[in-house]
N, C-alpha and C positions, 0 to 999 in steps of 0.2 A: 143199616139194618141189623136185629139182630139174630135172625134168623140165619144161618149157613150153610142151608141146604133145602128143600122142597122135593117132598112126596107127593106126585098128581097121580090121582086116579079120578074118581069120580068129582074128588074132593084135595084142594090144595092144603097141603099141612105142612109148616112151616116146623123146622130142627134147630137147635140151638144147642151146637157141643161145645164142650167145657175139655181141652187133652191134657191131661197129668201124665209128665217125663220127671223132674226134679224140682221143680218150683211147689212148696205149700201154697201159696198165693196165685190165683191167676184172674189177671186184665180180665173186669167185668164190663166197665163203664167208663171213660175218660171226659173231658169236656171244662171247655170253659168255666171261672165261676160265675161271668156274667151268662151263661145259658141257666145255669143255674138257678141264678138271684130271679131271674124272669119266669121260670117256671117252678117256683117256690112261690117268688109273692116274697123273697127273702129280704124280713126287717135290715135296714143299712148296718145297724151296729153284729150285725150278724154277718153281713157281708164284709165288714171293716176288719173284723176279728179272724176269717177266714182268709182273706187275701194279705192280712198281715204275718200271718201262719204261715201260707206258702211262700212269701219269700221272705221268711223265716231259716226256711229251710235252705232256699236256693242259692243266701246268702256263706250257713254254714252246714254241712248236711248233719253235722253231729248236735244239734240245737235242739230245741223240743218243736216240736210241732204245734201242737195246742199248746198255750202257758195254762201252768194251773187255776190262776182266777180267774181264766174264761171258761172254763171247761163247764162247769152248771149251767150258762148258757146255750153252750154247743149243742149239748146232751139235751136241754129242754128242747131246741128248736128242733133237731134229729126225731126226738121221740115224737111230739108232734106233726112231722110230715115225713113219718117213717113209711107209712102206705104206700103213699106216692111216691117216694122214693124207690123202693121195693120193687115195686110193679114197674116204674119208667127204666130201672139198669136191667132189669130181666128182659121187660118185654117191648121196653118202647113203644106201646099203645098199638102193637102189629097183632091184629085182629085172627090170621092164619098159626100163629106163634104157638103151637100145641105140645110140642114135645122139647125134652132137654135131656141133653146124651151128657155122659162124664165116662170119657174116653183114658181107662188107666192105661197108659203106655206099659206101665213097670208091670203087671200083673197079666195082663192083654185080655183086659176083662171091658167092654160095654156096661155102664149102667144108665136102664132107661127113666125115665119118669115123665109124669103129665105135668108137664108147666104151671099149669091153675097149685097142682098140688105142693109145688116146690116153692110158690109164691108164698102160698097160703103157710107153709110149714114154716120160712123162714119171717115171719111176718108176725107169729104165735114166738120165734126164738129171741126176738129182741126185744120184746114187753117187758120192762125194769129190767133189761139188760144191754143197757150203751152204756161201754166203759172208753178209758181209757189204757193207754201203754206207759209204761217207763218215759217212753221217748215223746209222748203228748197225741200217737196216731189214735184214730179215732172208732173203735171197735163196735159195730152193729151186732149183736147177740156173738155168737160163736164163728163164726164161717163167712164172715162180710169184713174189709175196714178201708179206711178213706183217710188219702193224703195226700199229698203233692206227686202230680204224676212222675215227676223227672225224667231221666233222659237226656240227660244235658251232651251231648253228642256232639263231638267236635267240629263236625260239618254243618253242626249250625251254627252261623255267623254272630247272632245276636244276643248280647251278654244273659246270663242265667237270671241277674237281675231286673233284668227290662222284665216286664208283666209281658210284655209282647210274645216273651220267649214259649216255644209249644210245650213246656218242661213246666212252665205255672198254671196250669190245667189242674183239676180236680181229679182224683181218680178211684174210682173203686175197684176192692180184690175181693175173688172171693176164693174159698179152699176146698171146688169141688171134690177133692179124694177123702177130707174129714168126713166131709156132708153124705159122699155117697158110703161110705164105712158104718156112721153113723146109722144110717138109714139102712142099711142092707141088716145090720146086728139087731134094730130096735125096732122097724119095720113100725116105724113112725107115718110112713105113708106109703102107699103101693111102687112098685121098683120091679124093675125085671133085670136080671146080671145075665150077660152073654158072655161065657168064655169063647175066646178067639183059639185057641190053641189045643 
């Protein structure tokens, strides 16, 4: 689920925080690329190009991610089922999923915002805007990117290569503290800041 919490009163209203301590990037979305490829509808040579990507990586982590003459590809198919994308690592079609908190540790500030509103904003940010990195990761507008989950963690048995391994997973980050900064200065879409302190 990606809800984290539930507000009932007359009406159940599902929460979705985001906590920033140190990390620019935080775990939006993880998952297989076969859940993927299935709820995309994702062409093979699309599927072919992505799973050779990640264990790409899993192979050597310092390697590029995307190669560069797949990258026009990636970028077409991305922009094309950016919607759907968007909407399924935010809210996973969870109908209650109203609110999203981005919880700055470092400042001990709350910032709220209305779900609908944060989809819709970043949804408007990546329109001629999927790049890529140096390193070939795969960049959704400003504040989204997608790459091999990793994790390769000694306690799991099963080589980084095996596709089996839970480290060749798909993943998305995003940098709720840009996002809410952004949005607090530009007032791009409605925000409420709570200081804790």
């Amino acid at each position: 689920m990606k809800a984290d919490i539930f507000i009932e009163n007359n009406l159940k209203i599902g929460v979705s925080i985001k906590t920033v301590t140190t990390a620019d990037f935080n775990h939006i979305d993880r998952r297989s690329l076969e859940n993927w490829k299935d709820f995309l509808d994702m062409p093979e040579n699309i599927y072919k190009i992505l799973k050779e990507s990640i264990l790409r990586i899993a192979r050597n982590r310092n390697d590029l991610f995307v190669i560069q003459q797949d990258r026009a590809k990636i970028r077409d198919f991305f922009a094309k089922n950016i919607n759907k994308i968007i909407r399924e690592i935010f809210t996973n079609s969870e109908e209650n999923l109203r609110l999203f908190i981005v919880n700055n540790k470092r400042k001990l500030i709350l910032y709220l915002f209305l779900m609908q509103e944060v989809v819709d904003f970043l949804l408007e940010n990546t329109q001629d805007n999927i790049f890529f990195s140096k390193k070939g990761i795969i960049y959704l507008g400003n504040y989204l990117r997608v790459q091999r989950k990793s994790g390769d963690g000694k306690h799991i048995t099963i080589p980084k290569t095996d596709w089996k391994h839970p480290g060749n997973q798909l993943q998305f980050k995003f940098s709720p503290l840009k996002f809410a900064e952004y949005i607090e200065n530009n007032k791009s879409i409605r925000i409420c800041s709570i200081k804790l302190s």
